[in-house]
C-alpha positions as CSV (number, residue, x, y, z in Angstrom):
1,X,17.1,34.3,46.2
2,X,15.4,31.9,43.4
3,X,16.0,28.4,43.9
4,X,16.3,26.1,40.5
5,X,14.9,22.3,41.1
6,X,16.0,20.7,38.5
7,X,14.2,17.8,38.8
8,X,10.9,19.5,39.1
9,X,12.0,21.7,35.7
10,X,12.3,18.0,33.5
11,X,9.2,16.7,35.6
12,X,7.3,19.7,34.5
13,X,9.2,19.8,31.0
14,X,8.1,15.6,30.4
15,X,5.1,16.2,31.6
16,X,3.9,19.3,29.3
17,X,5.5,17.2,26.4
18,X,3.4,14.1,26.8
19,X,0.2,16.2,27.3
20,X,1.1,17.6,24.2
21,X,1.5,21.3,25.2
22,X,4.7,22.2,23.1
23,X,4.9,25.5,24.6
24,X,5.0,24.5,28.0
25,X,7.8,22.0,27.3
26,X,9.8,24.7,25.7
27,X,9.3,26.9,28.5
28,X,10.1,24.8,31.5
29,X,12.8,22.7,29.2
30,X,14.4,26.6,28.8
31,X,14.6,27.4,32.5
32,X,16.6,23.8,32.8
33,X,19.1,25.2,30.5
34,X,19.5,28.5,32.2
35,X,19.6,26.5,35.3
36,X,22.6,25.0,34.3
37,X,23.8,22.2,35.9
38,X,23.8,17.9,34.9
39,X,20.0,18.7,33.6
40,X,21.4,20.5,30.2
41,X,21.1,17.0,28.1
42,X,18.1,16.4,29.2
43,X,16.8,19.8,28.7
44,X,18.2,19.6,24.7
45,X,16.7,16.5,24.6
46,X,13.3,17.8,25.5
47,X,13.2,21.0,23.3
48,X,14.8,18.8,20.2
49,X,11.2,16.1,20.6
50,X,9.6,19.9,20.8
51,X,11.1,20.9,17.3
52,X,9.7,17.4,15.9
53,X,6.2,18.5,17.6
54,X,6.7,21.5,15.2
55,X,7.8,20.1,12.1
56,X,11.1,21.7,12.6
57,X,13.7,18.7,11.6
58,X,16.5,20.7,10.6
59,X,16.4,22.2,14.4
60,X,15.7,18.6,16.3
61,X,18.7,17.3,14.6
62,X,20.5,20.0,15.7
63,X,19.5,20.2,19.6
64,X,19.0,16.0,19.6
65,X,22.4,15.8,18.2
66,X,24.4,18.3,21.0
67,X,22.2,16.5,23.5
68,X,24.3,13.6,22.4
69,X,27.2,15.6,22.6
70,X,26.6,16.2,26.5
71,X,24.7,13.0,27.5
72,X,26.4,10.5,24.8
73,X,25.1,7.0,24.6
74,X,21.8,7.4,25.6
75,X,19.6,4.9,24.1
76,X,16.4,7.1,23.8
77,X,17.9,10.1,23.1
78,X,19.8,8.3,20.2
79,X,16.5,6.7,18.8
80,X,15.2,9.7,18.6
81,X,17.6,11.3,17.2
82,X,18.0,8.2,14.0
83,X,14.2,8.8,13.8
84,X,14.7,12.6,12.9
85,X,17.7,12.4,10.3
86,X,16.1,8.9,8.9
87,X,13.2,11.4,8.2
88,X,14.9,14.1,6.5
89,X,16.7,11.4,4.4
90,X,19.9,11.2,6.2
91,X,20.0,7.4,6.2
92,X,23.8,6.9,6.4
93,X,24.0,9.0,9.5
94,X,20.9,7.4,10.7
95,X,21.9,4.4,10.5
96,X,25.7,4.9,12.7
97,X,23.4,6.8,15.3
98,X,20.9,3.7,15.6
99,X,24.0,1.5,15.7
100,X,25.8,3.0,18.7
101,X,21.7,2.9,20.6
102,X,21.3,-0.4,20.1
103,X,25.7,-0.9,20.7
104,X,24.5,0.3,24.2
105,X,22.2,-2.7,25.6
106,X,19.5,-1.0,26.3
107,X,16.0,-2.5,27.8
108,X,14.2,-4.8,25.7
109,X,11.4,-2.1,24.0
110,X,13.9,-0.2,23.1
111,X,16.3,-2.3,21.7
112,X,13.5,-3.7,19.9
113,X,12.7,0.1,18.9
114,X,16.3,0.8,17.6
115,X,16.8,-2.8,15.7
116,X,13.4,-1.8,13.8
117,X,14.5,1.6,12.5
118,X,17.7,0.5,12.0
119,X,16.3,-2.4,9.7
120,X,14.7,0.4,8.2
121,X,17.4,2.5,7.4
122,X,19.7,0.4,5.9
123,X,16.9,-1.2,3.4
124,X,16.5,2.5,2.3
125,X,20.3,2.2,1.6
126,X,19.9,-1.2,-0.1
127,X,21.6,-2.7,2.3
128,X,19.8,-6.0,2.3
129,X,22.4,-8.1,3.7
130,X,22.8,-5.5,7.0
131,X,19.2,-5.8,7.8
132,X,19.4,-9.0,7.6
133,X,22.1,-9.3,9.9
134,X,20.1,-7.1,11.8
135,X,16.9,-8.6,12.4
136,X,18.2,-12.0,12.6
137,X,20.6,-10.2,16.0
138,X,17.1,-8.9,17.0
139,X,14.8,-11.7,16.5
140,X,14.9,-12.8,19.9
141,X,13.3,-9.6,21.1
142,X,10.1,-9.9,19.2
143,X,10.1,-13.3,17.3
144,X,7.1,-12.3,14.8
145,X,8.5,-8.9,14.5
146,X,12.1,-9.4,12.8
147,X,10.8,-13.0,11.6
148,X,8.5,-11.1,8.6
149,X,11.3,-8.3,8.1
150,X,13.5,-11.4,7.4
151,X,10.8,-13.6,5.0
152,X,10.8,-9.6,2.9
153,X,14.8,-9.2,2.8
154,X,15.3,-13.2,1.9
155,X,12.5,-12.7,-0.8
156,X,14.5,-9.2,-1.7
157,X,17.8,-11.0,-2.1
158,X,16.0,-13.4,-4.4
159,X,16.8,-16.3,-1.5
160,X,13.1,-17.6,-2.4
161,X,13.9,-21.3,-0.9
162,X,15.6,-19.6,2.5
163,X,11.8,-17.6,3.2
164,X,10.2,-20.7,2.0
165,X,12.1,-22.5,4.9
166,X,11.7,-19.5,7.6
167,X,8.0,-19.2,6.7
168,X,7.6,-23.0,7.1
169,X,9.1,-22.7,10.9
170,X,6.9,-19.2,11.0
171,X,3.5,-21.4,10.8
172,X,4.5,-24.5,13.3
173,X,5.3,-21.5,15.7
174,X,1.8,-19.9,14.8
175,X,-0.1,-22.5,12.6
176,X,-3.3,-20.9,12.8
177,X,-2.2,-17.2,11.2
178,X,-4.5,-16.7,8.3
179,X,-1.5,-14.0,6.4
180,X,1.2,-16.5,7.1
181,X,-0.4,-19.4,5.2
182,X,-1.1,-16.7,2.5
183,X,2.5,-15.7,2.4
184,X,3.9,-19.2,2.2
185,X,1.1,-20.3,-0.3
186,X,1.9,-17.5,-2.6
187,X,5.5,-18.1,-2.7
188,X,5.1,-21.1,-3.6
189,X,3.0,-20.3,-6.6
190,X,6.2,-17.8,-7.5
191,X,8.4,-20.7,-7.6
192,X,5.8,-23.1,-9.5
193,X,5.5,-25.5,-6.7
194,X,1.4,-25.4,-7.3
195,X,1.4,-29.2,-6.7
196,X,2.6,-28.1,-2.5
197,X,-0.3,-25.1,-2.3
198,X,-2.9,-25.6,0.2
199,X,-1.3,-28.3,2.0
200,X,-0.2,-26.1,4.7
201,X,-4.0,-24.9,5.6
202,X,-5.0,-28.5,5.7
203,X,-2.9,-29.4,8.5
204,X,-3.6,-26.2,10.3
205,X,-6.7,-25.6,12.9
206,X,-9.6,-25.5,10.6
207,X,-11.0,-21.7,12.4
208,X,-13.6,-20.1,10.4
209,X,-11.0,-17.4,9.4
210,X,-8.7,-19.8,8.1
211,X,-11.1,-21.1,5.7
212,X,-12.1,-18.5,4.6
213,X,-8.6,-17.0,3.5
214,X,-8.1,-20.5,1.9
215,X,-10.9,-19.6,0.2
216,X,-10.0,-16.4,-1.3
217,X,-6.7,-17.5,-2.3
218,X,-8.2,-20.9,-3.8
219,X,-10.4,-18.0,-6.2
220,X,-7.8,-15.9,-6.9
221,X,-5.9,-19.4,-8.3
222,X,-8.5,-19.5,-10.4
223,X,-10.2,-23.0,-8.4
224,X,-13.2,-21.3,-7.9
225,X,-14.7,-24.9,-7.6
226,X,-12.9,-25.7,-4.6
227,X,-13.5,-22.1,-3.2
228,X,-17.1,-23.1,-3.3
229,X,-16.8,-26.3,-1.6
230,X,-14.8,-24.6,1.7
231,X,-17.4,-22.3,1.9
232,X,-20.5,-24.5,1.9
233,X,-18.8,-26.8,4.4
234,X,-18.0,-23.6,6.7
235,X,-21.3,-22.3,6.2
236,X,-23.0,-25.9,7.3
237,X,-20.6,-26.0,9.9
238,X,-21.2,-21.7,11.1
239,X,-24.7,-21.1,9.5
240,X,-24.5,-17.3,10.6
241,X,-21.3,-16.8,9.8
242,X,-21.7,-13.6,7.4
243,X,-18.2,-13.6,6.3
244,X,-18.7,-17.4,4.4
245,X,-22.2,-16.2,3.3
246,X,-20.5,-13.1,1.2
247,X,-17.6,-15.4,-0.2
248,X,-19.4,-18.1,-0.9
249,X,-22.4,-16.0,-2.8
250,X,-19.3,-13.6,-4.6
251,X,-17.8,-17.0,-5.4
252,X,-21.2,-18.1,-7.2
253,X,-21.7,-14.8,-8.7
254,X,-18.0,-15.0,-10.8
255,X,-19.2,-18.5,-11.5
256,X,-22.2,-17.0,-13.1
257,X,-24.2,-18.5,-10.8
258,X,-25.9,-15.3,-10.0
259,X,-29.6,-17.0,-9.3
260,X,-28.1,-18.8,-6.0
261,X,-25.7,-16.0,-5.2
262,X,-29.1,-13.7,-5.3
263,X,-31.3,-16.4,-3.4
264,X,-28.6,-16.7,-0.5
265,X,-28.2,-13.0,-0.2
266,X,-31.8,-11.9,-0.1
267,X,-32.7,-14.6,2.2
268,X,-29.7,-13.4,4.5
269,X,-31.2,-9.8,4.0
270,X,-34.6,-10.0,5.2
271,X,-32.8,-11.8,8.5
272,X,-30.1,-8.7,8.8
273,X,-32.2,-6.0,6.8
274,X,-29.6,-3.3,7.6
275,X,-26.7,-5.3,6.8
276,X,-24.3,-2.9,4.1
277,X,-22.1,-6.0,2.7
278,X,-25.3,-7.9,2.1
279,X,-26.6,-4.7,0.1
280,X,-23.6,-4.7,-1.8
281,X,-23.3,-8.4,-2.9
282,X,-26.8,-8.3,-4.4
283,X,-25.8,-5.1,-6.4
284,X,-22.8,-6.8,-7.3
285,X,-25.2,-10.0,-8.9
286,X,-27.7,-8.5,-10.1
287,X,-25.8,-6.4,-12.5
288,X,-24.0,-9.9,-13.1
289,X,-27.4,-11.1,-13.9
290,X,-28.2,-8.5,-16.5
291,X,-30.9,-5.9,-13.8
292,X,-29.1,-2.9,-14.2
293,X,-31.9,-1.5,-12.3
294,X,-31.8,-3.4,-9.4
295,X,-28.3,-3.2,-9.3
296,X,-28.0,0.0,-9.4
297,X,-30.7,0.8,-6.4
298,X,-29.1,-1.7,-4.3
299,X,-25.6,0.0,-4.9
300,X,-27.0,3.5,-4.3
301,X,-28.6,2.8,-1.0
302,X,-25.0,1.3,0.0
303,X,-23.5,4.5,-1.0
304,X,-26.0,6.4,0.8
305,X,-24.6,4.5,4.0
306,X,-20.5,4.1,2.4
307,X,-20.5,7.0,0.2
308,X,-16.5,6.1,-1.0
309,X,-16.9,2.3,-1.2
310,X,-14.7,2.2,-4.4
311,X,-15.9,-1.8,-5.3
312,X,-19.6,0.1,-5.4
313,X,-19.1,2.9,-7.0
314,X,-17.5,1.2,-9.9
315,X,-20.2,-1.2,-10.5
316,X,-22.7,1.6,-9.8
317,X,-20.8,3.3,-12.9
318,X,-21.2,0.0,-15.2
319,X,-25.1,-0.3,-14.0
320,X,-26.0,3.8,-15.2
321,X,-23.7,3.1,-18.4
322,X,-26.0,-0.2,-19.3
323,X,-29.1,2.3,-18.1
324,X,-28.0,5.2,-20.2
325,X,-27.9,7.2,-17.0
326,X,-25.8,10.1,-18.0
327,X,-25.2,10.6,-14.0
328,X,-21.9,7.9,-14.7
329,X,-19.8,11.2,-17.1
330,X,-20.3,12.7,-13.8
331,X,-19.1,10.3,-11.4
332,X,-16.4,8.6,-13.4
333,X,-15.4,12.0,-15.4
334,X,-14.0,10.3,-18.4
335,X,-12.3,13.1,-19.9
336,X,-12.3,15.6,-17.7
337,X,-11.3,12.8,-14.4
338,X,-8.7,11.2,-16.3
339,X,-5.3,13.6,-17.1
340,X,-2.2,13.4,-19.5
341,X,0.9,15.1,-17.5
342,X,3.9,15.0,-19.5
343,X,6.7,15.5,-16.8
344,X,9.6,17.3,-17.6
345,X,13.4,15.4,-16.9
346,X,14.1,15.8,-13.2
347,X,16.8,18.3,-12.0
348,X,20.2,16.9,-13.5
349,X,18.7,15.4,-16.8
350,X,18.3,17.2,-20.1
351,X,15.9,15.2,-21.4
352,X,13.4,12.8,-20.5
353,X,15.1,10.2,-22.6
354,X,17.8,10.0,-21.2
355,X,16.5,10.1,-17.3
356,X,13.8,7.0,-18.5
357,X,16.6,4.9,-19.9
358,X,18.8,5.3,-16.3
359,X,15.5,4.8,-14.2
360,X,14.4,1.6,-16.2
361,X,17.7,0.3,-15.2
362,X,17.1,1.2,-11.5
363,X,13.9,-0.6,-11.8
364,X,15.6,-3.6,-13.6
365,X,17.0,-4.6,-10.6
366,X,14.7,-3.8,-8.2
367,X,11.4,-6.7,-10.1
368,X,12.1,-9.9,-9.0
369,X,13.4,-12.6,-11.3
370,X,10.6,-14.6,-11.7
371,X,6.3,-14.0,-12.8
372,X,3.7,-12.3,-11.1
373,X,2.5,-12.5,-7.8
374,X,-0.6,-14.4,-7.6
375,X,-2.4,-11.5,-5.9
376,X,-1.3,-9.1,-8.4
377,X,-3.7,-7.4,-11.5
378,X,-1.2,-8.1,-14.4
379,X,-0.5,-11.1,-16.4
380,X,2.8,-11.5,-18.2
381,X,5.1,-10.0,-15.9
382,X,6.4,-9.1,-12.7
383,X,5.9,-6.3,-9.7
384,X,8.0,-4.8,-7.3
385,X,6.7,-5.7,-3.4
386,X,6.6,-3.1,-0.6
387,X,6.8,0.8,-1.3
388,X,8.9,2.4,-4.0
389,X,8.4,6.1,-3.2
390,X,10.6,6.4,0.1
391,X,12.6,3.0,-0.8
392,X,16.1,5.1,-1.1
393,X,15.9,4.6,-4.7
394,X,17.7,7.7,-5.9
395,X,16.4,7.9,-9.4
396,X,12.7,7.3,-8.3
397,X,13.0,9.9,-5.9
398,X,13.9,12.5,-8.6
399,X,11.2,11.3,-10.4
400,X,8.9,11.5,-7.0
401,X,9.5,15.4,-7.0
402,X,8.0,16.1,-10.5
403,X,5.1,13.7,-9.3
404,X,4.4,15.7,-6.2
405,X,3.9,18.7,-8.6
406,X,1.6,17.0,-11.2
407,X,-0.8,15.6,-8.5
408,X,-0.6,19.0,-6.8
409,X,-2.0,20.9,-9.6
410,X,-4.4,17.6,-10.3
411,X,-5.8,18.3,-7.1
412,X,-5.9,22.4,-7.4
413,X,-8.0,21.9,-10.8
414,X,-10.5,20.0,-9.0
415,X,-13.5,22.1,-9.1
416,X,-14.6,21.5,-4.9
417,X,-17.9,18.8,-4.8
418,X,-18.9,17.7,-1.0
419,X,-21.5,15.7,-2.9
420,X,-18.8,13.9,-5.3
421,X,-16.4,10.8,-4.5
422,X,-13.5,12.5,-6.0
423,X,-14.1,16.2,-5.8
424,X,-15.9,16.2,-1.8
425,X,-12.0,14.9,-0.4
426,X,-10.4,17.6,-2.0
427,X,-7.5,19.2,-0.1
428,X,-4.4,20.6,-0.5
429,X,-2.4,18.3,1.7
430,X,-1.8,14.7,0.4
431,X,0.4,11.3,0.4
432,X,1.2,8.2,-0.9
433,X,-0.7,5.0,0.2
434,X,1.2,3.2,-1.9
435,X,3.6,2.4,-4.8
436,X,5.1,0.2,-7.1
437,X,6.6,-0.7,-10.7
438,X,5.6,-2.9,-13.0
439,X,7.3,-4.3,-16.6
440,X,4.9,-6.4,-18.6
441,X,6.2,-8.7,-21.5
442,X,5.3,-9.8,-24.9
443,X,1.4,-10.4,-24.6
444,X,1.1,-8.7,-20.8
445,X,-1.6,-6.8,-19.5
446,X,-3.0,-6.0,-16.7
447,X,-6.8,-7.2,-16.3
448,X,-9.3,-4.3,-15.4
449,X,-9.6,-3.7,-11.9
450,X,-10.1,-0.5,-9.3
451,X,-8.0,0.4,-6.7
452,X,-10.0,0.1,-3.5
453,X,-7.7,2.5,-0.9
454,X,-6.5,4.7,-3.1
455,X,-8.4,7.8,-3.7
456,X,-6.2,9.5,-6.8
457,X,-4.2,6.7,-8.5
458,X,-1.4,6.6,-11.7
459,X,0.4,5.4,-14.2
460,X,3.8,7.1,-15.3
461,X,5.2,5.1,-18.0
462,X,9.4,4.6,-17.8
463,X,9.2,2.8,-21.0
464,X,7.2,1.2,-23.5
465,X,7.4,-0.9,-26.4
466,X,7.4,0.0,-30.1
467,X,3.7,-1.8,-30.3
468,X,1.6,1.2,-28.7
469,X,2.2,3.2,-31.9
470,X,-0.4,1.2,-33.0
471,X,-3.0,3.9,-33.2
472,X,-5.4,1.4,-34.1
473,X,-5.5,-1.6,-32.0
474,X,-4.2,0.3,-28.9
475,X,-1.8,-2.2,-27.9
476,X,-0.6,-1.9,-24.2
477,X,-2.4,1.1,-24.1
478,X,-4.2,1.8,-20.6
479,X,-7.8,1.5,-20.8
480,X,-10.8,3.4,-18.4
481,X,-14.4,2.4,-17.8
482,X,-14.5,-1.3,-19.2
483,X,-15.3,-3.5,-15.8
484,X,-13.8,-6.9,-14.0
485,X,-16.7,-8.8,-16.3
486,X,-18.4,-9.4,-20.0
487,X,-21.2,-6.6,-19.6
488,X,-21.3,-5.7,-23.3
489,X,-19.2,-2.5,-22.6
490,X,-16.1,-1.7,-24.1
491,X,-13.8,0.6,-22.8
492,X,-14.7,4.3,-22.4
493,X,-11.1,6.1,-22.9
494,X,-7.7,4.7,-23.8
495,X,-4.5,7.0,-23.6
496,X,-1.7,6.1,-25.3
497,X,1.6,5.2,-23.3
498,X,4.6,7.5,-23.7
499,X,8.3,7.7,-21.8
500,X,7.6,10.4,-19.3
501,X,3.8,10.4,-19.3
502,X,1.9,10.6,-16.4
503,X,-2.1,9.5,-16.3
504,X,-3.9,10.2,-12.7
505,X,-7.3,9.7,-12.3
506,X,-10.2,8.8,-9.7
507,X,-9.7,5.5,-7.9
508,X,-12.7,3.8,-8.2
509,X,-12.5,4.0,-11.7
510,X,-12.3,0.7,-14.1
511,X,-8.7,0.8,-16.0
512,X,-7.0,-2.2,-17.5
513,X,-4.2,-2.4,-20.1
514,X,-4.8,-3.5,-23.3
515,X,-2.5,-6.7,-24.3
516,X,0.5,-6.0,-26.8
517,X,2.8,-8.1,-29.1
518,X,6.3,-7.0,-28.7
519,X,9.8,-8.3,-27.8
520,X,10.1,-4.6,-25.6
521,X,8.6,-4.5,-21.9
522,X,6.7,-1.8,-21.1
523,X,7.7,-0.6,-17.5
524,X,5.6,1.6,-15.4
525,X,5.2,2.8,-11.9
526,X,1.7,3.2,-10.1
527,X,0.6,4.7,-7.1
528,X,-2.4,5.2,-5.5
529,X,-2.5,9.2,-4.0
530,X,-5.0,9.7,0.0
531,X,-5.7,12.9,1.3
532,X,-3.9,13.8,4.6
């Protein structure tokens, strides 16, 4: 006679799981079943986190949820089973299944675990005000945690004074955080309180990082001056602190003072001869400085070492295009890199008209009310934060699906190049680092810039204004090859903006938008495509 030990079966069952052998979990999770007995809800638990191992949703939700049905009300089970229909999009019932976990009082971790997908969840749904509710209920469980998922919703519900006061009692509780000064000093710049910026780094511990983000944010404010200053005092203060050396020498180089930027760099070479960033920063100012030649050596022995450092393959481009070095139509691919796709109207839609006038007024109320974000490429405008693709948006969603095709057969043209930035990560499995929309106004563009972790990025436009049928002067068209500086290059390609129109190209390529005069905003989403 066979004697079943259930315990041994879900001992043997966990075990296999977390060692990753699917196939062993199935089998001893199976002889639990047969077994009978109060071991069947854990057994239906165990071959449902075995359908998730195997990319079978439909089937985890299906075992996960009659495991629920057996053993109801436990807390893991019911996390696992929110994460599984959250995943295949079923956010409503996701959200009533994380309810009744975290309903339960479970342990700390995972009530933590439950309050963070449930958070999730129900901003998917737009339901701002229930995350909130959330968060705030679970702050208690990981202050930092639920603090920054509140400063996003307050911002979200346009309750820009309410983060400016949580973010205020964010930095006394953590005065030295380097992204929470950042946060604070750029919302502040949203409401037009410039007069308050920077205060709240002066009164902070003075670490070497903290400058140093002070720094950055004091250039991208445009007070390059005062960038400089922080830097030098740091760099007295921390004379081998390589992280002040780079800002401070990228600082002079945008100040065009490229002969001090090159003199601090090359002396910091020959101390750290095999030092990549210091390779790069002389690249970057001496094709500031006019040596195309120089520039472009120093750039190709950092690729040699960083072959898909975007910031150095774009100025690598701009130093062969001031060379004549025919090897940049290569790299960059003008026209064969950079493709038109003009989608057709998403299942439901008869025409793209039609489709592009609802989704503008999805994305109406998604921008926030006021400018730009201070970190952000355009001018005369306003971007969406966080990700759009995924964001329960149901319009850009049905927009996503014709994406997914374009960048599919984007990637399936690419003739295969190991040797090439674009071509050598070519496969046929991808995803979405990011997204976002953006609606410029009358005399908007965005300045020309590269995105650095993307590795195929976009523009789809929603809609545009009556001033792009300006064959001549291009306005608010998007522009390719023309870099972040006066080299004496104009742009390479421009592609006229239409509803519908999808442009993807490399990357690491310049693009920029070409200013326009028109009462109409142009509104666009962008996102930048990685290989998976």
């Amino acid at each position: 006679m066979v004697i079943f030990n259930p315990s041994a079966l879900l001992s043997q069952a966990a075990q296999a799981l977390s060692q990753g052998n699917l196939a062993g979990a199935e089998t001893a999770a199976d002889a639990l079943l047969a077994a009978g007995g109060p071991g069947k809800g854990d057994a239906l638990h165990i071959l449902g986190l075995v359908r998730i191992g195997q990319n079978r949703l439909d089937d985890a939700a299906r075992l996960l949820a009659e495991a629920d049905q057996v053993s109801p009300g436990q807390p893991r089970l019911l996390l696992n089973l929110g994460k599984v229909l959250a995943a295949m999009g079923r956010t409503q019932e996701a959200e009533l299944v994380l309810g009744r976990g975290l309903d339960s009082k479970p342990e700390p971790a995972l009530q933590e675990a439950l309050a963070t997908d449930l958070c999730a969840v129900q901003r998917q749904q737009h339901k701002r005000e229930a995350a909130l509710k959330t968060a705030t209920l679970a702050r208690h469980l990981a202050p930092a945690r639920f603090d920054a998922e509140r400063f996003d919703l307050l911002q979200e519900l346009g309750r820009h004074e309410d983060a400016l006061c949580l973010m205020q009692q964010m930095l006394k509780s953590d005065p030295a955080n380097p992204r929470l000064h950042r946060h604070y000093n750029a919302l502040l710049h949203l409401l037009g309180r410039e007069s308050e910026m920077f205060v709240s780094y002066d009164v902070a511990p003075q670490s070497a990082d903290l400058l140093l983000d002070k720094a950055a944010l004091l250039a991208t404010a445009g007070r390059a001056a005062e960038a400089r200053s922080v830097c030098t005092a740091l760099l007295a203060r921390e004379p081998d602190n390589l992280a002040a050396l780079l800002r401070s020498a990228a600082l002079l180089t945008e100040t065009e003072a490229v002969a001090e930027a090159l003199m601090l760099l090359e002396g910091a070479l020959q101390r750290r001869p095999g030092e990549v960033a210091l390779k790069a920063g002389i690249g970057n100012a001496a094709l500031r400085a006019g040596d195309a030649q120089k520039a472009a050596a120093m750039l190709e022995a950092v690729l040699a070492e960083v072959p898909h450092d975007h910031n150095s393959l774009a100025r690598l481009s701009t130093a062969w295009r001031l060379l004549g070095d025919d090897r940049d139509e290569t790299l960059m691919g003008y026209d064969a890199l950079v493709q038109v796709f003009d989608l057709e109207a998403p299942h439901g839609f008869a025409d793209m008209a039609g489709f592009n006038a609802a989704l503008e007024d999805e994305l109406a109320g998604l921008h926030p009310p006021r400018r730009e974000f201070l970190d952000q490429s355009l001018r005369g405008g306003t971007q969406t934060q966080g990700h759009l693709f995924g964001g329960g948006h149901a319009l850009v969603e049905k927009l996503k699906a014709r994406i997914d095709e374009a960048v599919a057969r984007y990637i399936e043209n690419l003739a295969p190049d190991p040797r090439h930035p674009l071509r050598g990560r070519r496969t046929s499995s991808f995803g979405y680092s990011g997204s976002w929309s953006s609606r410029l106004s009358d005399c908007g563009f965005h300045v020309n810039h590269i995105h650095p972790m993307g590795w195929i990025s976009s523009c789809y436009y929603a809609g545009v204004p009556g001033a792009v049928a300006d064959e001549k002067a291009k306005q608010g068209w998007i522009k390719f090859g023309e870099p972040d500086f006066d080299a004496g290059l104009s742009f390479r390609r421009a592609i006229q903006p239409a509803p519908g129109r999808l442009v993807l190209f490399p990357s690491y390529m310049w693009h920029g938008t070409i200013p326009f005069h028109d009462t109409q905003k142009r509104t666009s989403i962008a996102f930048d495509v990685v290989p998976t």
